[in-house]
N, C-alpha and C positions, 0 to 999 in steps of 0.2 A: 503497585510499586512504580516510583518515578522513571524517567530514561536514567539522569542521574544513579541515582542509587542499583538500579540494574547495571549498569556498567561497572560500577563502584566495584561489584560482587565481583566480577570477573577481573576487574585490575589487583583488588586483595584476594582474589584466587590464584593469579600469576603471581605474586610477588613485586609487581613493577614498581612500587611503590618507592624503592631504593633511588637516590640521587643518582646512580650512575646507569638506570635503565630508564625507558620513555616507551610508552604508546599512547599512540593518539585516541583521546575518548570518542572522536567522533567514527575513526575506523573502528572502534571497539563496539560503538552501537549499530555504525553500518551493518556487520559482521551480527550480530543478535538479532537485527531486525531479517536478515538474509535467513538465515536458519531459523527465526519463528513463520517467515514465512512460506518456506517449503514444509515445514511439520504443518502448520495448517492447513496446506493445499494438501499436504497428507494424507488427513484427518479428517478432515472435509471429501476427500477424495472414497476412502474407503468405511465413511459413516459413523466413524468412531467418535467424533467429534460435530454436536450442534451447533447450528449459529444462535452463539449467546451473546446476553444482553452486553457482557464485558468483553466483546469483539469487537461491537457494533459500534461505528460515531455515526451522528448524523450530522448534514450538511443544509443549512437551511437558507432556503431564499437565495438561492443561484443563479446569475442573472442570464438569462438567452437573449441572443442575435438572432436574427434572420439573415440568411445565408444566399447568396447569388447563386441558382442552383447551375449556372452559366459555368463559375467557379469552382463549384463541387468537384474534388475529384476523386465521390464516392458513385458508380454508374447506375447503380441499383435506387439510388435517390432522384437521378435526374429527371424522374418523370412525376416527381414530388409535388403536389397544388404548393405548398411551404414547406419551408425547413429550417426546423433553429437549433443553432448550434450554441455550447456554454463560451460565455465571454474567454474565460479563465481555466487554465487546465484543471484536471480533478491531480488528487493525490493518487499513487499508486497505489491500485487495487490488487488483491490478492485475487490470484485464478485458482480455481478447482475443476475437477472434468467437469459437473453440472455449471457449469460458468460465471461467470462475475461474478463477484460479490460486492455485487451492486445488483439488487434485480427487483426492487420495485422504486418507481418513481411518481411524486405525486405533482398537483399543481398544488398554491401554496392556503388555497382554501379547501382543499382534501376532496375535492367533486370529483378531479378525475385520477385516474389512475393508471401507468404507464408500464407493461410487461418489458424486460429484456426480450431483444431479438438479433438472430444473427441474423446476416444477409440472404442467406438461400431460405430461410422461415419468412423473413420479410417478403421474396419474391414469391411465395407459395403465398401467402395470404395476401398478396395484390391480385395473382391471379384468381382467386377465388372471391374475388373483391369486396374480401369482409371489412367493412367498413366497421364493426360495433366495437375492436378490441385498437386502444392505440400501443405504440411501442418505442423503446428508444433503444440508442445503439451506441457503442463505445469505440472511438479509433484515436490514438493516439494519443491519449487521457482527456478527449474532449467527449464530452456526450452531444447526443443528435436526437432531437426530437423530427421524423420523420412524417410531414401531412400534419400540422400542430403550429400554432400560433401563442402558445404558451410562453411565458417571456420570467417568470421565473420559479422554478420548483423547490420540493424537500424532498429527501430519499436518507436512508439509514445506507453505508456502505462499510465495509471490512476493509481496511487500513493501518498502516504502523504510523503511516505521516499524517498525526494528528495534530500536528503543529502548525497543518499547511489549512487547516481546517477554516481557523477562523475569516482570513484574508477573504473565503469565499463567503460570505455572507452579506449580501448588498443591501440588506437592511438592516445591520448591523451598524451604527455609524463610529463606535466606541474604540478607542485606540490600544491593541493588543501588545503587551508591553513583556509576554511570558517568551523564555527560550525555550529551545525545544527541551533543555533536559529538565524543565515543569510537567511536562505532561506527561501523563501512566503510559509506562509499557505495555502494550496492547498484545494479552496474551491469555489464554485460559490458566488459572491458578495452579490447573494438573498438569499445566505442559512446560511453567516459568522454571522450574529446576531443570528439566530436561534440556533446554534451549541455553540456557547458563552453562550446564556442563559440557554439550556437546561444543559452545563457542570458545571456552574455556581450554579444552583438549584438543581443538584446532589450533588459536595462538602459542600453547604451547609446544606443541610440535614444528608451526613456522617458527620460534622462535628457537629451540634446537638446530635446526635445520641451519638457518643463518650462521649461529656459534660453528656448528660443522664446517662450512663452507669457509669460512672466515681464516679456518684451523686445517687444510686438509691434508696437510704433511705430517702433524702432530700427532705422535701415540697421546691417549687418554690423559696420562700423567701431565704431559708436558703442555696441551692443549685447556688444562682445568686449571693450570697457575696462570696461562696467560691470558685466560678468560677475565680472571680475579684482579 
């Protein structure tokens, strides 16, 4: 289902649809996208939910820099031989306790192959100076290829902001002309009603709440005609 038509559900689930009410679609997907992504870190969190193929975008041909490791001011890198960092932010990834949902990286002819790493795994496997396993790292929605002269990868990540997708693609030359309420709400099929309803049951309680506020001298009676 589109971002479009997702939101749709929720604005003809409130009622907003009358001339004389208004909400913004884009707070409306904000708000969807917010709450599908805590259910998935949910779900993801206590196994109840796999990483499926309709979670997943991939992001292909990402272009990397090489980074002044003078400049870094990541400490754990500074003893880095290289270090490339992505030109272009990533889109917001969804966390789980097992981490990113982002966690394999490739180069763009599939030779090599790049593990997520935090920082103190990182420092554990410099001291032990394995060399055979490479790794990348995520700070600030920039990825870091750490000891890598790779200059542009693919990787499959979990994402709502598949809209921010295509701009990353640097061998892509072709001019992306879709808004975001084109592309599919990124959601598991068993969890799109649940994330509808609970967004649903929030707006309308903010929206009581304001009527309330608006009214708070008014008994019931007198508060429901001046609503109208």
């Amino acid at each position: 289902m589109k971002n479009s038509e997702t939101v749709s559900k929720v604005i003809n689930a409130l009622k907003y649809l009358n001339k004389d009410e208004h909400i913004s679609r884009r707070f409306v997907l904000n708000k969807l996208r917010e709450n599908a992504t805590n259910l998935i870190a949910q779900k993801l969190k206590d196994r109840s939910l796999y990483r499926e193929d309709s979670l997943e975008s991939w992001i292909n041909c990402l272009e990397m820099e090489k980074i002044d490791l003078v400049k870094c001011d990541i400490i754990e890198f500074k003893t880095c031989k290289d270090l490339m960092v992505s030109k272009k932010e990533l889109p917001d990834i969804i966390y789980s306790r097992f981490g990113a949902g982002l966690t394999k990286v490739y180069t763009i002819d599939g030779e090599k192959e790049y593990e997520y790493v935090t920082l103190m795994q990182y420092n554990l496997n410099k001291r032990r100076n394995n060399k055979s396993k490479k790794f990348f790292y995520i700070k600030d929605n920039h990825l870091y290829l750490p000891d890598s002269t790779t200059e542009r990868v693919n990787f499959p990540i979990l994402t709502l902001e598949t809209e921010k997708i295509p701009a990353l693609n640097s061998c892509d030359n072709t001019v992306n002309c879709n808004s975001v309420w084109d592309y599919e709400f990124v959601i598991s099929d068993k969890l799109l009603q649940t994330v509808i309803g609970i967004t649903v049951q929030e707006l309308a309680q903010t929206h009581k709440r304001i009527q309330s506020d608006e009214n708070p001298n008014f008994d019931s009676h007198i508060k429901s005609s001046t609503i109208q």
